[in-house]
N, C-alpha and C positions, 0 to 999 in steps of 0.2 A: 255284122253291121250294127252300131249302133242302133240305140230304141228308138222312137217317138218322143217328143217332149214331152208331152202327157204320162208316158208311159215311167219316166224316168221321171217326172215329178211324184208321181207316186210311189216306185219303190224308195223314194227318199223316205218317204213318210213310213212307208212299210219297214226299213228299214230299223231305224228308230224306235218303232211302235211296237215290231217285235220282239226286238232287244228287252224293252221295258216288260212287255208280258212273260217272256222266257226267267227274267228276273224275279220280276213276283212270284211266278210259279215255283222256281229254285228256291226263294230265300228261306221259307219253312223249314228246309231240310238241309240248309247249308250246312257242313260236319259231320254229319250223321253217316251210319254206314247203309249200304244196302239192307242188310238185313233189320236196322232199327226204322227204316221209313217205311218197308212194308208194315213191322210190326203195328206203327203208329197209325199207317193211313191204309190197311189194307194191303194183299198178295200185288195191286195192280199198282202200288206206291204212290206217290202225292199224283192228282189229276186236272184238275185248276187251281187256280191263284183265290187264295181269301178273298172274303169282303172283308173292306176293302183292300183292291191289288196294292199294296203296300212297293214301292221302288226302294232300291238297296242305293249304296255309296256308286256302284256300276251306273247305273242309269246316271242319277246325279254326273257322276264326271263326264260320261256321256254327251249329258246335255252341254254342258261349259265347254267340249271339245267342239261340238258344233256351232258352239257360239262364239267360239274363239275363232277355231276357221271363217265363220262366216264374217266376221270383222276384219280378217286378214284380208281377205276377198275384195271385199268394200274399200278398202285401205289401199289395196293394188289395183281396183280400177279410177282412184281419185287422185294418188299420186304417182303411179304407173311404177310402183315396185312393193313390195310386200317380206314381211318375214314373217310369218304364218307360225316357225316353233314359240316364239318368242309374245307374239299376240297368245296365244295359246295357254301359254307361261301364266298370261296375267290372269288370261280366264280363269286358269288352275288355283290360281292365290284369290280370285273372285271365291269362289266354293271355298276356299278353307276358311275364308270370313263366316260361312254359315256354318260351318263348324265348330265355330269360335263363339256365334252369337244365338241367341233365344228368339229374334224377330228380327224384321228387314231394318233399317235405318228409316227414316220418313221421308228421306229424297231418292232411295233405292229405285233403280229401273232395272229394263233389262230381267232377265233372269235372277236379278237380286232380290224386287220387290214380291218375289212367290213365297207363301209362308213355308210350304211344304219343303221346299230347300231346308231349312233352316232343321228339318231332324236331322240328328246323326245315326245314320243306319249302318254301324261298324264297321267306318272306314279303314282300310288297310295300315297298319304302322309304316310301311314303305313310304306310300303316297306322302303321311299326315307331315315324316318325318324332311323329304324330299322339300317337299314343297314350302317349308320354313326356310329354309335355308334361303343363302342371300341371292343368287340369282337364279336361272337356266343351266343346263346342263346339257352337251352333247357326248354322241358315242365315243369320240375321239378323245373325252375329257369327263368321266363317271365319275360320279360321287360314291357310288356304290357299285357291287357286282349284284345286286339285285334281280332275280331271274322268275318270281311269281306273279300270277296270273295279273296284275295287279294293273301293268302296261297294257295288256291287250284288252282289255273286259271295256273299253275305253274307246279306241281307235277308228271303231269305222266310220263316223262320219268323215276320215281321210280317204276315206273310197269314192268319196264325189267332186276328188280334184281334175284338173284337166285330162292326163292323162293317168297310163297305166304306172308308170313311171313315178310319176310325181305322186301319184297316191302310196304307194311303195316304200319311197321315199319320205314323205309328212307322218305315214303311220310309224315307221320305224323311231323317226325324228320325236312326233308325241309322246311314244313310250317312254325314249333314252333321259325324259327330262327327270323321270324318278325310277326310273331300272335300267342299272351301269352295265348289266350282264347283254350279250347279245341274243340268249337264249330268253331275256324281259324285255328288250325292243324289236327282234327279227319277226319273231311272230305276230304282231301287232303289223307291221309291213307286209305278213304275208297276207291278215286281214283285212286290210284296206284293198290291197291288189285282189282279192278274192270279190270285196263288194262291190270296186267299181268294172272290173270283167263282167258281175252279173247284173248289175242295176243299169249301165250305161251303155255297155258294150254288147251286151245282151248272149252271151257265151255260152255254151250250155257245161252244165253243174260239174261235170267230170272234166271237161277239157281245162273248164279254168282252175278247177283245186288243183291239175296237173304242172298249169303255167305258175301258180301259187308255189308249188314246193319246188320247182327249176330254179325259180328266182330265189327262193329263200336261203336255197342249197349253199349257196354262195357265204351267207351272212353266218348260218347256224345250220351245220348236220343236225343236231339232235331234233330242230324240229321239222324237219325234210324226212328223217327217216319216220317219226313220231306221226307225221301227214300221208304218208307211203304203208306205215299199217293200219292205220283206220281207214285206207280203200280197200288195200285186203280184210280187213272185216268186217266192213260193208258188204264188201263183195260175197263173204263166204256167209254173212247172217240174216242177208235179207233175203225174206219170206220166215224166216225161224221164229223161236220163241225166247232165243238167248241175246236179244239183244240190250239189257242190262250188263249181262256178264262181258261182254265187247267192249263198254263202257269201262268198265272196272279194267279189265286188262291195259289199257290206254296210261293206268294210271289216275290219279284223285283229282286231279286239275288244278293242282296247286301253283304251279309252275305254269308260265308262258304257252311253253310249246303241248305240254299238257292238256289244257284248257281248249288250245284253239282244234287239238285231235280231235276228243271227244264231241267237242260241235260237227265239224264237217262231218263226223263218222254218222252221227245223226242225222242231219241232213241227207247227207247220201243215202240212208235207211228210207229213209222219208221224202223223199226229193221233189214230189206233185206238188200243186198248190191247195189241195184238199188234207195236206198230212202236214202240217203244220204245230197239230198239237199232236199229233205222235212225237215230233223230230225233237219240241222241247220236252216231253214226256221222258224220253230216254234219254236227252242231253241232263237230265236234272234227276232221274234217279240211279245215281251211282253214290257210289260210295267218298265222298269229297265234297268237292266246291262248287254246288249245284247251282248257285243264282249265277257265278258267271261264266257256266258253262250251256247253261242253258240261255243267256242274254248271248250269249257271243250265238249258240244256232237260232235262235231268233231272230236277231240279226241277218243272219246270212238267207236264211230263210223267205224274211222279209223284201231283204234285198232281191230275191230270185224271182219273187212270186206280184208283192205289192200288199197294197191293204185288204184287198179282196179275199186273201187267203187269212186274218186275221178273223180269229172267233168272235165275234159281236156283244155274245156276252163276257167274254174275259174285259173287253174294251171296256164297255159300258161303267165295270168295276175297277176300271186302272188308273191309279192316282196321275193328276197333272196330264192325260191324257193329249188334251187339247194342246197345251204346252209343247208336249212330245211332237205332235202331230204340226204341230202349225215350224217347226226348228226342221224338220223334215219335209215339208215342203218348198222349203227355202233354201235346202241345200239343193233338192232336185234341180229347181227353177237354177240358182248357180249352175249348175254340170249341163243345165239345158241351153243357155245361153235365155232363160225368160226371165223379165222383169221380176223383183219384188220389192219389198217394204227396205230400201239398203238405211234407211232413218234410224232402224232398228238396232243397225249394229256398228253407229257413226259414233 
């Protein structure tokens, strides 16, 4: 059954807010292998996010993707149709203006007028390069065969469209605008479909990552089988002590279907609402792409749990916080069918 309104305006936020924490916590160690982030931060590897929580390029698009969605939104209930990839599109070209630029413009709204957008937190050459180009791009017509993690680290705010379906469908679609490979947009579809099963639908953790890789099976094996073995090492390493090396075995997370393994595998280690900073703990110490693998189980995370299961002091120290929080409330309130601020994204 479906959640509560309440309940599903806040895993919005949690959703989002997790992402963002899981991020901070990863970006330290982005690259590095296992064995150099122990050496660096200790046997138990990186543990919380700096002062301050620093947001990588993941978060940043992040937000533009919820903000694009939520302008499609507004835009389909004012003229009663919508193209959501395409609003999205311009979002996308929105953030590479702060990439481009040192401060906001003086008539900057929106998401533009934030100073903190305007660092470049080593965006991907996929995305930078994608997103120049002259229009949108879908899967039927790629600009590239692009297949790293680069689509998905992105995508879940498409987990609070109406249905299971259409969220499926908009994550896949979000991806394909800068990853031509099915293996850089299916899994960003299988993440969407994964957050709104658990934020809306309220599903429980294993049945939906099950209806996750059914669906995805279809678009891409490699990440169906990639989401089939991190339940079996879940399954065989919780309670252990080897759940780094689980991580590693997954792969670096460089790639799509990569990236979104090693989250859920985390997750399912850590599945309560009390184990939150376990689940990005181990999402983020492997050997690879750790902010966005541990923003993608943050995410899911968030989405399962809500803001309650977020650390208070990670918060306290997480850049643009309020920002995160206030775009995730707003998607909830959209998926809830409650009022908000639509001025916002007119």
């Amino acid at each position: 059954m479906p959640r509560d309104s309440a309940t599903v305006v806040d895993r919005g936020a949690g959703c989002l807010l997790g992402g963002a924490l899981g991020d901070a916590l990863g970006a330290p160690v982005q690259f590095l292998s296992s064995s150099d982030i122990q050496r660096q931060h200790g046997p138990a590897g990186v543990i919380a996010p700096p002062r301050p929580a620093l947001i990588t390029d993941d978060t940043q698009l992040t937000l533009f993707t919820a903000d694009g969605y939520l302008r499609a939104f507004v835009r389909g209930r004012d003229i009663g149709s919508w193209e959501p990839a395409e609003t999205v599109w311009r979002s996308y070209r929105q953030w590479l203006t702060t990439q481009q630029q040192e401060r906001p413009a003086v008539d900057a709204d929106g998401l533009l007028r934030h100073d903190e957008l305007y660092a470049s937190r080593s965006p991907g050459l996929t995305c930078l390069r994608a997103l120049a180009s002259n229009g949108p791009r879908h899967h039927d017509d790629p600009q590239n065969d692009a297949s790293g993690c680069g689509g998905v680290m992105r995508t879940a705010p498409a987990g609070f469209a109406p249905s299971p379906r259409i969220a499926y469908d908009l994550g896949s679609r979000f991806a394909a605008l800068t990853h031509g490979s099915p293996s850089g947009w299916a899994p960003a579809g299988a993440l969407a479909l994964l957050v709104h099963l658990l934020a809306i639908r309220g599903r429980p953790l294993r049945d939906a990552v099950d209806q996750a890789i059914g669906r995805v099976l279809r678009d891409d094996p490699e990440t169906a089988r990639l989401l089939t073995t991190a339940v079996l090492l879940a399954e065989a390493h919780r309670g252990t002590t080897t759940t780094a090396v689980g991580a590693d075995r997954l792969g670096g997370g460089w790639t799509g279907p990569e990236a979104l393994a090693i989250a859920v595998y985390a997750v399912l280690l850590f599945p309560r609402a009390g184990d939150f900073t376990d689940a990005v703990r181990v999402a983020a110490n492997h050997s690879g792409g750790s902010d966005s693998t541990a923003s993608i189980a943050g995410s899911i995370h968030g989405a399962l749990h809500g803001t309650a299961s977020l650390p208070s002091d990670w918060l306290a120290r997480l850049e643009l916080a309020d920002v995160i929080r206030d775009l995730g409330h707003d998607l909830g309130r959209s998926a809830a069918g409650l009022d908000f601020d639509e001025e916002r994204y007119r």
